[in-house]
C-alpha positions in Angstrom: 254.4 243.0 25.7 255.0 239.9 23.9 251.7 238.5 24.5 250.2 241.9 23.0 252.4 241.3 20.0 251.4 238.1 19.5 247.9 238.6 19.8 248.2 241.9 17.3 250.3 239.3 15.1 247.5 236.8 15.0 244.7 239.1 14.5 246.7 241.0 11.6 247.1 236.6 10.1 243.3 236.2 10.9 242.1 239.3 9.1 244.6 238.7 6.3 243.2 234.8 5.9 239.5 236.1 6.2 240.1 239.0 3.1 241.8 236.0 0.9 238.8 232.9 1.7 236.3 235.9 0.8 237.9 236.7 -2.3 238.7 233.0 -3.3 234.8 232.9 -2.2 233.9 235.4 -4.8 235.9 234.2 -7.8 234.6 230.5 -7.4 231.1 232.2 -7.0 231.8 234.3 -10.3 233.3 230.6 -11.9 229.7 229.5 -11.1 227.6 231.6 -13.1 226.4 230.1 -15.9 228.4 231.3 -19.3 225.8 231.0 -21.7 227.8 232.9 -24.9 230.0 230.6 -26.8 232.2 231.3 -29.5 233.6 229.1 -32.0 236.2 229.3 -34.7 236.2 226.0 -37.6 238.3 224.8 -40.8 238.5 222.0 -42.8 237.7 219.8 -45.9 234.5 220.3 -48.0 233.1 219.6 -51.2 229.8 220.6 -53.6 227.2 218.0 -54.7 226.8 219.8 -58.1 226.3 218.7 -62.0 229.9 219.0 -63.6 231.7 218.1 -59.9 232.6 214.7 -61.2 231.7 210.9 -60.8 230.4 210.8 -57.0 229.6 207.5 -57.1 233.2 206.7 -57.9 234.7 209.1 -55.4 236.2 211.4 -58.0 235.1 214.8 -57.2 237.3 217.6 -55.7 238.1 218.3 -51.7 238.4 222.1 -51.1 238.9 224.0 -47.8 236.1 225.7 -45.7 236.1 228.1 -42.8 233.2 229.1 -40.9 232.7 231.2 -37.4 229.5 231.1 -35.3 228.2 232.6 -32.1 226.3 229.7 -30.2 223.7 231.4 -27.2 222.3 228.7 -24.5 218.5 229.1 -23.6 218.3 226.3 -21.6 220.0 222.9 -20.3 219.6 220.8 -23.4 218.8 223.6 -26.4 220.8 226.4 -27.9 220.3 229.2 -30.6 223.4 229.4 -33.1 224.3 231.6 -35.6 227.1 230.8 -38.3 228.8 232.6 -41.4 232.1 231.0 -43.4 233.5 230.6 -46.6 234.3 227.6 -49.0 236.1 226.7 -52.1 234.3 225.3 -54.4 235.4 223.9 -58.1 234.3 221.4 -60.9 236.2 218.0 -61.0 237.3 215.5 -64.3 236.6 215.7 -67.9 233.0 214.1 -68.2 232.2 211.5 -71.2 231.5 212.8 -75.3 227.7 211.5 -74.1 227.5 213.8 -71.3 229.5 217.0 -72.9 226.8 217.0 -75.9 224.3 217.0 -73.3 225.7 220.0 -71.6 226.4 221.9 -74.9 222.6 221.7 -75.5 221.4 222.9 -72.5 223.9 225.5 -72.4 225.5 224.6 -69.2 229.1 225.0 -67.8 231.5 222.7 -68.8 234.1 223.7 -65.6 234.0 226.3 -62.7 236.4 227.7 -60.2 234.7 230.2 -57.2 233.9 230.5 -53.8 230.8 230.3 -51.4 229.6 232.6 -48.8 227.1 231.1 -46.6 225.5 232.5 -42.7 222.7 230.7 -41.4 220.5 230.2 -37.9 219.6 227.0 -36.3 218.0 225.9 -32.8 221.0 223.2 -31.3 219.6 220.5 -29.3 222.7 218.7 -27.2 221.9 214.8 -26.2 223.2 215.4 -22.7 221.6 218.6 -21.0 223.8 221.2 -18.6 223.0 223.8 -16.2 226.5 225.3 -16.6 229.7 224.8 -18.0 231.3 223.6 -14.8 229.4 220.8 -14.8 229.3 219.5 -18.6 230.4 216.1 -19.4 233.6 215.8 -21.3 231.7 214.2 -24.6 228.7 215.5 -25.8 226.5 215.1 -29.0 224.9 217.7 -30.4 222.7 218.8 -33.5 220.3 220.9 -35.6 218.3 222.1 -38.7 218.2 225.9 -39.9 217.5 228.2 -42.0 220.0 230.1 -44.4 221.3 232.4 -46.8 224.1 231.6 -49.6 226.4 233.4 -52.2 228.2 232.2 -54.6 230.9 234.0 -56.7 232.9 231.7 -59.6 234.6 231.6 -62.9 232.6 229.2 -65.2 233.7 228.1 -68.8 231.6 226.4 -71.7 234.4 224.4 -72.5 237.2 221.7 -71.4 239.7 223.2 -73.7 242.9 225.1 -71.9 242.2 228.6 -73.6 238.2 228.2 -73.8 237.0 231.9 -73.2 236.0 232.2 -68.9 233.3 234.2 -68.0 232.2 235.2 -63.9 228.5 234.5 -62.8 226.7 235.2 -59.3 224.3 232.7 -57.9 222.7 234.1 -54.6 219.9 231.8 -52.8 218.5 230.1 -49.8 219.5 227.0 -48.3 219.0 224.6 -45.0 221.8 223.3 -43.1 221.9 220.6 -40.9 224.5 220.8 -38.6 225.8 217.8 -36.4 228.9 217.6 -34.4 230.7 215.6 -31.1 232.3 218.1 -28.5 235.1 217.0 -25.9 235.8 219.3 -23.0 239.3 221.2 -23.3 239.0 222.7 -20.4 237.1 225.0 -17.7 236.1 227.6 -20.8 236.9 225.8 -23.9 235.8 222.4 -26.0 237.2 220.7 -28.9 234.6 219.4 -31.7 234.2 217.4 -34.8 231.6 218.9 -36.8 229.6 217.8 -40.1 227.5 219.9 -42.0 225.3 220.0 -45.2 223.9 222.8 -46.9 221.1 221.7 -48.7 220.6 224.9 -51.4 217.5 225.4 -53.1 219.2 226.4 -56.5 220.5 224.0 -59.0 222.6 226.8 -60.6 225.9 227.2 -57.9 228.2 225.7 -61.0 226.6 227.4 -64.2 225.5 224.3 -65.0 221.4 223.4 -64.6 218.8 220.5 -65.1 221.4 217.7 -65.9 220.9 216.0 -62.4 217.2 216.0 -60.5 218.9 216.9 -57.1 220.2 220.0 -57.1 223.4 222.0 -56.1 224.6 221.1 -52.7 227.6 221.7 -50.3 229.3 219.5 -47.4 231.6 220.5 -45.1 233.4 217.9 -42.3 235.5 221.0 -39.8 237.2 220.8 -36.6 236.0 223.6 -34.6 237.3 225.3 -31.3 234.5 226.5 -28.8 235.0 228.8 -26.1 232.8 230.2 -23.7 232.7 233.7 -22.6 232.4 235.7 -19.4 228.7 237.6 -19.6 228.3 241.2 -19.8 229.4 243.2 -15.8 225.7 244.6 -14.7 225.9 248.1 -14.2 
């Protein structure tokens, strides 16, 4: 009778052992697919390249916050297709000289804005170190790209540096192309950590009110630190 309970006892401890390897079996099989969908979440400093946004070459122009989300889709081991929309503050910076205010006055342009930027744009990423999956990505990777884009921009604008000089709202919508460039370091299993720079290279020289007074146009930069996580594909039914 012992024997027989034994034996029961054991096969019970067999069976139970086999149902728990399969199932550990299934979920590292299931860790193993590739995740090809990322999603990523970024804020931090930014500025605009624009005619009244101060001395650039002496570094006195104004730092403003940006935010931006994007939805990043892997097409193969070294390129990506990602899709990004965000915000930023944008503003004018210091008084600029009598010389350059007469100027301004005779083409009619802005003397000092306040607003914000709406931007979402596409790109093709290219990563310097290709992966099959995200279980085998290195823990530092480079990555970068060039796009396409749409841009928005909403702002208070005055024709004056005086206090109570009368404030009038403008809207500036046009194209741009960013360039996007960034280093990632792995978190974890589902998740990376990233430095990212990025330019927005507008084709409008009209973002501040203020137009023709520099041959370069109105541009914005953005330097964020961005959260990437990548998510579980779709159940087939």
């Amino acid at each position: 009778m012992k024997i027989k309970k034994i034996s029961r006892f054991l096969a019970v401890g067999f069976l139970i052992l086999g149902f728990s390897t399969l199932g550990h079996g299934q979920n590292f099989y299931k860790e193993r697919i590739p995740k090809t969908d990322i999603f990523s979440i970024g804020i931090g400093p930014s500025f605009i390249y624009a005619d009244n946004g101060g001395p650039y070459r002496k570094l006195k122009f104004e730092w403003d916050p940006a935010f931006s989300l994007s939805y990043t889709k892997k097409f193969s081991n070294r390129f990506a297709f990602k899709t990004t929309t965000g915000i930023q503050w944008i503003q004018s910076s210091v008084s600029p000289s009598i010389q350059v205010q007469e100027r301004w006055i005779a083409n009619n342009g802005a003397f000092r804005f306040k607003g914000h930027a709406f931007y979402a744009d596409v790109m093709p990423i290219m990563y310097l170190f290709p992966f099959h999956s995200h279980m085998n990505r290195r823990f530092v990777n480079l990555y970068g790209g060039l796009g396409i884009g749409l841009l928005h921009v909403n702002r208070v604008q005055a024709f004056s540096m005086s206090d109570d000089a009368l404030e009038t709202r403008a809207k500036t919508t046009t194209g741009y192309v960013p360039f996007r460039a960034g280093i990632s370091f792995r978190l974890g299993a589902l998740s990376d950590l990233a430095l990212e720079g990025t330019m927005l290279f507008s084709f409008s020289d009209n973002l501040d009110g203020n137009a023709n007074f520099n041959s370069f146009g109105d541009h914005m930069g953005q330097a964020q630190l961005v959260y990437k996580k990548f998510l579980k594909p779709r159940s087939k039914k």
